[in-house]
C-alpha positions in Angstrom: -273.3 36.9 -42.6 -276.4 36.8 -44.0 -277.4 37.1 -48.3 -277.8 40.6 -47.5 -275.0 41.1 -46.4 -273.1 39.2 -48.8 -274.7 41.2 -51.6 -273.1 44.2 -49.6 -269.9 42.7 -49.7 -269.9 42.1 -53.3 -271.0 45.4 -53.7 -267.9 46.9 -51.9 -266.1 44.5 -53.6 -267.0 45.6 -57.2 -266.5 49.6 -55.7 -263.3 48.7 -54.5 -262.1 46.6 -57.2 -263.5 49.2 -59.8 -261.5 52.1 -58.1 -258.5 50.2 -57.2 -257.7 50.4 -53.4 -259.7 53.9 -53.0 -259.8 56.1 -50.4 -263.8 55.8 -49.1 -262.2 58.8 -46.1 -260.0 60.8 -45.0 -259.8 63.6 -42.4 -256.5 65.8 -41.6 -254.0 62.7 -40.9 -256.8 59.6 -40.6 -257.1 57.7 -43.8 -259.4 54.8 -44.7 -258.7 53.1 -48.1 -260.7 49.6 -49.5 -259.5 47.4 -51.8 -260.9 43.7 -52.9 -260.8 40.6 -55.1 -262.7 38.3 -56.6 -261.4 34.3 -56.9 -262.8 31.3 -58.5 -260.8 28.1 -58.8 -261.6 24.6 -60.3 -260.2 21.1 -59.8 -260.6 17.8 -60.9 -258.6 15.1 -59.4 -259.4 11.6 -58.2 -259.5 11.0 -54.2 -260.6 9.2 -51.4 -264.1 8.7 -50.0 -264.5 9.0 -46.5 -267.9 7.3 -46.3 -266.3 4.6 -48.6 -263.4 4.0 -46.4 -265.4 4.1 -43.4 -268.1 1.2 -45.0 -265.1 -0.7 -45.6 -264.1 -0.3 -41.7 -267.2 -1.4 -40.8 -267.6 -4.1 -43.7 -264.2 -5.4 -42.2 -265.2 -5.7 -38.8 -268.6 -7.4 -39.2 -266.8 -9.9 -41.2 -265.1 -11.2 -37.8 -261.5 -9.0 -38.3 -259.9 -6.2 -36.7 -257.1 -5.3 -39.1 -258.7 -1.9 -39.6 -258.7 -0.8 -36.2 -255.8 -2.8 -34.1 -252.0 -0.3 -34.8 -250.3 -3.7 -36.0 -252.6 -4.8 -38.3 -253.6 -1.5 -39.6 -251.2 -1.1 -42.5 -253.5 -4.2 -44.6 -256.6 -2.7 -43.6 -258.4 -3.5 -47.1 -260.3 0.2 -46.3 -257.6 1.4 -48.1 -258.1 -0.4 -51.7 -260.7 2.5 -51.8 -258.2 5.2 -51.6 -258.0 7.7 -54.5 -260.6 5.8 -56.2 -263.6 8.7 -56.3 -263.7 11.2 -59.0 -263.5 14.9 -57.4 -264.5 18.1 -58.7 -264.6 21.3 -56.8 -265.1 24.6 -56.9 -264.2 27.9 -54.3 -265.7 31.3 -54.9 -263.6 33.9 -52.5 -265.0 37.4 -52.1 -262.1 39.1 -49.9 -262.2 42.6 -48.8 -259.1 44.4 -47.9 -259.7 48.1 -45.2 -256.7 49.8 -44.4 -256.7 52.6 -41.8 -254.0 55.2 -41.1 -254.0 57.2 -38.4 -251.2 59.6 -38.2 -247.3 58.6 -39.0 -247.2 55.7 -36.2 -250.6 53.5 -36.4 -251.5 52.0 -38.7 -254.7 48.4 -39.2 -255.1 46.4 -41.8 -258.5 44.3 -42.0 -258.8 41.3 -44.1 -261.9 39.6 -44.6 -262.8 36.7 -46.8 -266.2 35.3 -47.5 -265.5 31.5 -49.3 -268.4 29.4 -50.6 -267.0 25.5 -51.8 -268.8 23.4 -53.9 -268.3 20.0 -55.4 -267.4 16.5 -53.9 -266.3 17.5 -50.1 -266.8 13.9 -48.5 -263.2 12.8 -48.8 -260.5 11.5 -46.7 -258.5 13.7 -45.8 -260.7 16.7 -45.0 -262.3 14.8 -42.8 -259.9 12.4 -41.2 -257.2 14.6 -41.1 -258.9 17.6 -39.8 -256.6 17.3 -36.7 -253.3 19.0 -38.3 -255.0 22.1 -38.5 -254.6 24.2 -35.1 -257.9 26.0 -33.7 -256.7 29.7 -33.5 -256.0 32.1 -30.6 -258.6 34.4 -32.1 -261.2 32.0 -33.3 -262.4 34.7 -36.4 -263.4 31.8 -39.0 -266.8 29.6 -39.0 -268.5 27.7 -41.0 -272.1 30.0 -42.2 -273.7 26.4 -43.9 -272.9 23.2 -44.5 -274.4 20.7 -46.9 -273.4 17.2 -48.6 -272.0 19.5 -51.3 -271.7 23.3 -50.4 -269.8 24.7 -47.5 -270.1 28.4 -46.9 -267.7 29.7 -44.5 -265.8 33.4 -43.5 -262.8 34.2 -41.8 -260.4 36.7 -40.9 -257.6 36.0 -43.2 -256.0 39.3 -41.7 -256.8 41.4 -38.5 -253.9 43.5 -37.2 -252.4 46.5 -35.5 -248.9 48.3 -36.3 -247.2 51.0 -34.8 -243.8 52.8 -35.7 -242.0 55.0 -34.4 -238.4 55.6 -34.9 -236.6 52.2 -34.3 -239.3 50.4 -33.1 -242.5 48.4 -34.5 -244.9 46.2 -33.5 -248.0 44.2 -35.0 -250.4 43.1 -32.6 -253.5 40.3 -34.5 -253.5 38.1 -37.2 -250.8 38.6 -39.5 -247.8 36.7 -42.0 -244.4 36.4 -40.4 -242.6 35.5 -43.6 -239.8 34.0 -42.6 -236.6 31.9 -44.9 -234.6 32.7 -48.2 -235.6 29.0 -50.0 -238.1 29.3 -53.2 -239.5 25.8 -52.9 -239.1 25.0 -49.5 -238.9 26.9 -46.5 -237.4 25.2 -43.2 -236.9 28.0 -40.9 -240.3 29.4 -41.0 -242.3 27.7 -38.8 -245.6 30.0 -39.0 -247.1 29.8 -42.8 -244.6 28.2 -45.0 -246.1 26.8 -48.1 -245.8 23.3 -49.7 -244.2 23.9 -53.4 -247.6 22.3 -54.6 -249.6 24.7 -53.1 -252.7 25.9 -55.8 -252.7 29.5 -53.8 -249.6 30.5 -53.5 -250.9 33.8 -52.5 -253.0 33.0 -49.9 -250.5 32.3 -46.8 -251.7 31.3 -43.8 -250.9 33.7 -41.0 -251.1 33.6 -37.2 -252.4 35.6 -34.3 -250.0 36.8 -32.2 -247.3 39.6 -32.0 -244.3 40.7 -34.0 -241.8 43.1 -32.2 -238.5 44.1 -34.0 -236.3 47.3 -32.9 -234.2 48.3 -36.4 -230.3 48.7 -35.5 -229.3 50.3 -39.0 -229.3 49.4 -42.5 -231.1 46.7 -42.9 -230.0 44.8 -39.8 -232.5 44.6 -37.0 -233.8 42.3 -34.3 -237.2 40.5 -34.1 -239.3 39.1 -31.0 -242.4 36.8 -32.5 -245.2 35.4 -29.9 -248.3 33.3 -31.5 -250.0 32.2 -28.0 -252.0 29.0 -29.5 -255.2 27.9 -28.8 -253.6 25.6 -25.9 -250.5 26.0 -23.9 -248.7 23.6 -26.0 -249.3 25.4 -28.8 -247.3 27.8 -28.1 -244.9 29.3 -30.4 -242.1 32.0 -29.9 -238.9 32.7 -31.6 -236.2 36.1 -31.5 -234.4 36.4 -34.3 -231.6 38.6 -35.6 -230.9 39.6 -39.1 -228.2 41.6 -40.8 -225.4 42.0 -43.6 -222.3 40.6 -43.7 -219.4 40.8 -46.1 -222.1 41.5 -48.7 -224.2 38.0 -47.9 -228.1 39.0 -45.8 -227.6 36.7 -42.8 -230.2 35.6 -39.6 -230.2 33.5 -37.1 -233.0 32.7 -34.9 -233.8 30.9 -31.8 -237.4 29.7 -30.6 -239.6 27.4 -29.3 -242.6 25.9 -31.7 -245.2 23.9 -30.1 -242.7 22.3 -27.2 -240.0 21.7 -29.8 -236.7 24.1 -29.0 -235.7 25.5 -32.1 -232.4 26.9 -33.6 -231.7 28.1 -37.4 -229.8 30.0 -39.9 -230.5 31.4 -43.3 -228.0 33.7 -45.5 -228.6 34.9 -49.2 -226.2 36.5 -51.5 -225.9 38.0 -55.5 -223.5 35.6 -57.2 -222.4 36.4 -60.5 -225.9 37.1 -62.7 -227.5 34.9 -59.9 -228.2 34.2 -56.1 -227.6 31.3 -53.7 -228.9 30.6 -50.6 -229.4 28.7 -47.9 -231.6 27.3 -44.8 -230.6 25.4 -41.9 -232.8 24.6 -38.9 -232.2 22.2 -35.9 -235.0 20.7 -33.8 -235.5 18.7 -30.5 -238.9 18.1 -30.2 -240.0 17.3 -26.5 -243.9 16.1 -27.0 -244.2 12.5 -27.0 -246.1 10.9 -30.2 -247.4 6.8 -30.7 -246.0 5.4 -33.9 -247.2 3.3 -35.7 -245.2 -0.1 -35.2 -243.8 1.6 -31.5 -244.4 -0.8 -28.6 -245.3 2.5 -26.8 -245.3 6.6 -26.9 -242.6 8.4 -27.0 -240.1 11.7 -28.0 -239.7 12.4 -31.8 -235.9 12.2 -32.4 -234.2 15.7 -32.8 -233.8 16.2 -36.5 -231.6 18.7 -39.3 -233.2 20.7 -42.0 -231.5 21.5 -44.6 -232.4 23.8 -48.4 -229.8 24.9 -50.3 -231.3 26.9 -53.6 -229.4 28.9 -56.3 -231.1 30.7 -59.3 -230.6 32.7 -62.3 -232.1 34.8 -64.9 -230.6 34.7 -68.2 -230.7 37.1 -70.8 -232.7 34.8 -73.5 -235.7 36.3 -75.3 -237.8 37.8 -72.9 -235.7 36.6 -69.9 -235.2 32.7 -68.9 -235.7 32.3 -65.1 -234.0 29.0 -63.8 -234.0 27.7 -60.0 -232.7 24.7 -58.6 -232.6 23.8 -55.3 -232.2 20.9 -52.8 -234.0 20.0 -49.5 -233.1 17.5 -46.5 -235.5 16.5 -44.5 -234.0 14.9 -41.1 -238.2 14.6 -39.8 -239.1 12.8 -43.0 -242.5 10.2 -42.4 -241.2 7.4 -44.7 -243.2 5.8 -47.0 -245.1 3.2 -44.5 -245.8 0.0 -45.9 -248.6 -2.6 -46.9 -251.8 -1.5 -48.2 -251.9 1.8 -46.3 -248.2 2.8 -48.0 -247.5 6.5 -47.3 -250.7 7.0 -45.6 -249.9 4.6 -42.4 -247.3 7.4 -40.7 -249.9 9.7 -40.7 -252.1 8.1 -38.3 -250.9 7.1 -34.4 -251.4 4.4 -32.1 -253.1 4.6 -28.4 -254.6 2.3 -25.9 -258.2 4.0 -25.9 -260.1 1.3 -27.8 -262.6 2.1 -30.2 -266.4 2.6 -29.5 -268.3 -0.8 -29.8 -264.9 -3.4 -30.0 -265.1 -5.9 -28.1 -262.8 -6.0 -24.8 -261.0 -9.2 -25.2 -259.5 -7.5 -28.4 -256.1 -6.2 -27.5 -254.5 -2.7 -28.5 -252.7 -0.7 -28.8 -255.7 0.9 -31.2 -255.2 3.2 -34.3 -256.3 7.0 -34.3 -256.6 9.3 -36.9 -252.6 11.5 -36.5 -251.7 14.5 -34.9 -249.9 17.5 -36.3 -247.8 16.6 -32.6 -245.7 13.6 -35.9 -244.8 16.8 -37.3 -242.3 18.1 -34.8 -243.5 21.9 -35.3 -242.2 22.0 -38.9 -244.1 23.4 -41.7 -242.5 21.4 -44.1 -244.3 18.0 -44.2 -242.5 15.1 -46.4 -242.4 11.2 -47.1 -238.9 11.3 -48.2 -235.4 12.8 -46.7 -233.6 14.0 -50.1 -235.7 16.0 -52.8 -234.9 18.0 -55.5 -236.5 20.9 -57.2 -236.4 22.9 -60.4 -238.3 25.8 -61.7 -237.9 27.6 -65.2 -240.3 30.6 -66.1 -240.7 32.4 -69.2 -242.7 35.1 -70.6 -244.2 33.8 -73.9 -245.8 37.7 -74.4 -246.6 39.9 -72.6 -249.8 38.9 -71.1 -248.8 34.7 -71.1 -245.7 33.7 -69.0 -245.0 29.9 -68.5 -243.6 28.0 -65.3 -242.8 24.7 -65.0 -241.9 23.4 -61.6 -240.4 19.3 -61.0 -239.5 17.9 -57.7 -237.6 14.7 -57.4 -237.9 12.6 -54.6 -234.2 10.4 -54.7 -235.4 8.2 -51.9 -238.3 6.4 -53.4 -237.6 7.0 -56.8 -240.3 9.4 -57.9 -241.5 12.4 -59.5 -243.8 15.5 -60.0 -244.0 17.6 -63.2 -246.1 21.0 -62.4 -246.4 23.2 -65.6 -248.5 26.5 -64.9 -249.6 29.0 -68.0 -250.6 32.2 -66.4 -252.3 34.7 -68.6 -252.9 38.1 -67.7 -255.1 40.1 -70.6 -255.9 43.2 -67.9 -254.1 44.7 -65.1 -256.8 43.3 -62.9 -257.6 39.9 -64.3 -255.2 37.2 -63.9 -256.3 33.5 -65.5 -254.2 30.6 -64.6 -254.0 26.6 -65.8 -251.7 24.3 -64.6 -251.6 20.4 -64.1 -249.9 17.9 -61.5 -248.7 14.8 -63.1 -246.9 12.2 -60.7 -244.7 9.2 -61.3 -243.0 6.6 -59.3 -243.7 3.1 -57.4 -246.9 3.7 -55.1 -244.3 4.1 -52.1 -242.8 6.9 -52.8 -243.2 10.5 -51.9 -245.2 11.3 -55.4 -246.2 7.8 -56.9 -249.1 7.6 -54.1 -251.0 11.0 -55.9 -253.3 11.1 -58.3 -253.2 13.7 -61.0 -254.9 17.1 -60.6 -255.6 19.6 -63.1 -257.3 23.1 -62.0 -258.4 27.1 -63.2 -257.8 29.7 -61.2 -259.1 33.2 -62.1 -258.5 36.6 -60.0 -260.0 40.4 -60.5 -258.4 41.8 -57.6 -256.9 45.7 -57.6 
C-alpha cells in the first residue's frame, strides 16, 4: 500500500469510526457495513541488543574461545552479560478496517485489515533471534511495506473469512479465532491463539487459516471439526471436539493433532454459589524430535499434563469487586537453564551443522537459535511447572476501572505484579496505563525480566 492509499484508509477509517459500523450498501438481502479503529501504544522497558550480543559473539571468538557457539559451553557465553542492558522505547500506530458483507440468511464474510507502522529501538534479541517461533501462514496475507534501523511498516490480514449457516450446520472457511478453553489467565486446551496473561493486546488474538465446521445437536451442545493446514506438512493442526451441558456444569472434550503432537483434553465450567469454577486439562505426546541443550543427541519431547484450575467471584462491594484466582501446571515447563544464559539457554537447541567460518577441528554438537518444535504444540510457553494467578478489578467511576493482575511462580521463587488503570471518558476512546514490575532470583520464571511500563489508546466503534 502505498501513502495514497494509506491516506484512503484513514479516511475510511475516520467515516467508519465517525458512523459507528455503517452501512456504506445494501440491496434487497446484500448488506455491506464498515467499521474501524485507531491504536497507538507506547513502551519503555530495558532489553537486549542483538548487534550487541552478536559483537560479543564475535569479540569471543577472535579472542581464541568458542563458548558462544559450542551447545556445552554455550550457557557461559559472556554475549549474555549484555542481555536486557539497552534502554527500549517503542511505539505501534494500527489503522484497522473492519468490512462485513451479508448476503442473504446463510453467507456471511468478514474482512479485517490492519495497516501497523512501529517505531522506536527494534534491533533487539528476541525479535530477531527468535523470529523462528512464529509459523509462516497458509495464506501468506502479511508483509513488511518498509523497513529501516528504526521504523517498520507492515500490513496484514488480521481476519479474512467465509461463514455459512444453515439449520444445524456452519462452517468458516479463511483466517479466523477458534477460541477455545474456560481458564482466565491461562488457557491449555487451545492450541490456535491462546494469549500469555502478560499480553499488552489482549484484544488482538492471533487467528489461523483454516476451517471450522460444527453441526449444532440442541441447546447449546454441538460438535466441532477444526483444520489449520500450516505452511508445511508438519505444521499441521486438526482437532474435533464435542461440547455440551451436563448436570448443570458446560463440558468438552476434544481430540486432535497439533503440529505432530497427538492431543487429548477436557474443559468444564459451572455457576457456584455467587461465583464460577473451572477447569482445563490437556494431555500431550509430542512425536517431533528436538536437540536439547545438554542432550548427547536429538530426540522425542516427553509426553506431558496440563493442568488450570480457576474460580472467581464478583462481590457486591461498592461498584462491584471482581476477584479470580487460579492455578496452572505446566508438565512441558523449559526450566530455568543455568550459567550466564539462565532462562534463556532452553530456548535455543543443539545441532551438528557447524557454524559459518569455525574452524573444523572444533567439535560440536553447535548451538542454533530454538524452534517453536521445544514447545510441543502448546500455546502456553513457561520456565516453571506450578504458577499462580490472581486478578481483582474495580470500577473506581464510571469512566476509570482498576485491575491488578499477580502471578506467582512457586518453583523459582518469583513474582510479577501487573496493575492496569483503564479510562474510558467516550464511548469510543478507551486510554489505558499499566506497569510490569518483576521480583525473584535471576533464575526464575519472572526475576530474568526487566520492568515495562506502557499507554495504550483506542478510538474504535
Amino acid at each position: 500500500m502505498n501513502l495514497r492509499g494509506l491516506a484512503l484508509l484513514a479516511g475510511a477509517l475516520g467515516f467508519a469510526s465517525a458512523a459507528g459500523a455503517a452501512e456504506v450498501w445494501s440491496h434487497e438481502e446484500i448488506s455491506l457495513s464498515l467499521s474501524g479503529s485507531i491504536s497507538e501504544y507506547a513502551l519503555y522497558t530495558h532489553a537486549t541488543s542483538s548487534s550487541d550480543f552478536s559483537d560479543a559473539v564475535v569479540a569471543d571468538l577472535a579472542a581464541g574461545n568458542t563458548t558462544c557457539v559450542v551447545a556445552s559451553q554455550f550457557a557461559n557465553c559472556p554475549a549474555f552479560e549484555v542481555v536486557n542492558q539497552q534502554s527500549v522505547g517503542q511505539s505501534l500506530t494500527r489503522f484497522r478496517l473492519r468490512a462485513d458483507l451479508q448476503v442473504g440468511k446463510a453467507w456471511s464474510a468478514v474482512v479485517v485489515y490492519d495497516n501497523e507502522t512501529l517505531a522506536g529501538i527494534l534491533d533487539t534479541l528476541r525479535s530477531d533471534s527468535f523470529s523462528g517461533f512464529e509459523r509462516d501462514s497458509f495464506l501468506g496475507a502479511e508483509g513488511i511495506l518498509l523497513e529501516g534501523d528504526h521504523v517498520e511498516w507492515r500490513q496484514r490480514l488480521y481476519r479474512g473469512y467465509v461463514r455459512y449457516q444453515h439449520g444445524a450446520a456452519e462452517v468458516s472457511i479463511g483466517r479466523q479465532r477458534i477460541a477455545w478453553g474456560v481458564g482466565r489467565l491461562w488457557n491449555p486446551i487451545d492450541r490456535f491463539s491462546a494469549l500469555p496473561p502478560l499480553t499488552l493486546e489482549p484484544n488482538v488474538v492471533p487467528g489461523i487459516d483454516g476451517i471450522d465446521a460444527r453441526w449444532n445437536l440442541d441447546g447449546f451442545s454441538y460438535l466441532q471439526f477444526v483444520y489449520s493446514p500450516g505452511s508445511r506438512r508438519d505444521e499441521q493442526r486438526w482437532a474435533a471436539r464435542v461440547h455440551g451441558v451436563v448436570a448443570d456444569t458446560d463440558l468438552s472434550l476434544l481430540g486432535g493433532v497439533f503440529e505432530d503432537a497427538p492431543t487429548v483434553g477436557m474443559d468444564l465450567a459451572r455457576n457456584l454459589g455467587d461465583g464460577a469454577v473451572r477447569l482445563e486439562a490437556v494431555y500431550t505426546d509430542p512425536e517431533h524430535e528436538v536437540w536439547k541443550i545438554g542432550d548427547p543427541a536429538p530426540g522425542p519431547l516427553s509426553d506431558y499434563w496440563q493442568v488450570d484450575v480457576s474460580a472467581d467471584i464478583n462481590l457486591d462491594v461498592g461498584t462491584g469487586l471482581y476477584l479470580l484466582v487460579e492455578y496452572l501446571y505446566n508438565g512441558n515447563a523449559l526450566g530455568f537453564g543455568r550459567g550466564r544464559a539462565g532462562t534463556l539457554l532452553p530456548l535455543f537447541e543443539a545441532t551438528d551443522v557447524a557454524p559459518v567460518g569455525l574452524p573444523p577441528v572444533v567439535p560440536g554438537p553447535y548451538v542454533t537459535p530454538g524452534s517453536a518444535e521445544l514447545f510441543g504444540s502448546s500455546r502456553v510457553v513457561t520456565s516453571a511447572r506450578h504458577q499462580m494467578g490472581f486478578q481483582m478489578g474495580y470500577d473506581l467511576t464510571p469512566e476509570l476501572r482498576l485491575d491488578v493482575i499477580s502471578l506467582v511462580d512457586f518453583d523459582g521463587g518469583s513474582a510479577v505484579f501487573f496493575p492496569l488503570l483503564a479510562y474510558t471518558p467516550l464511548g469510543s476512546l478507551e486510554l489505558t496505563f499499566g506497569v510490569q514490575l518483576f521480583a525473584g532470583p535471576r533464575l526464575s520464571q519472572y526475576g530474568s525480566q526487566d520492568e515495562l511500563v506502557y499507554l495504550r489508546a483506542q478510538w474504535f466503534h
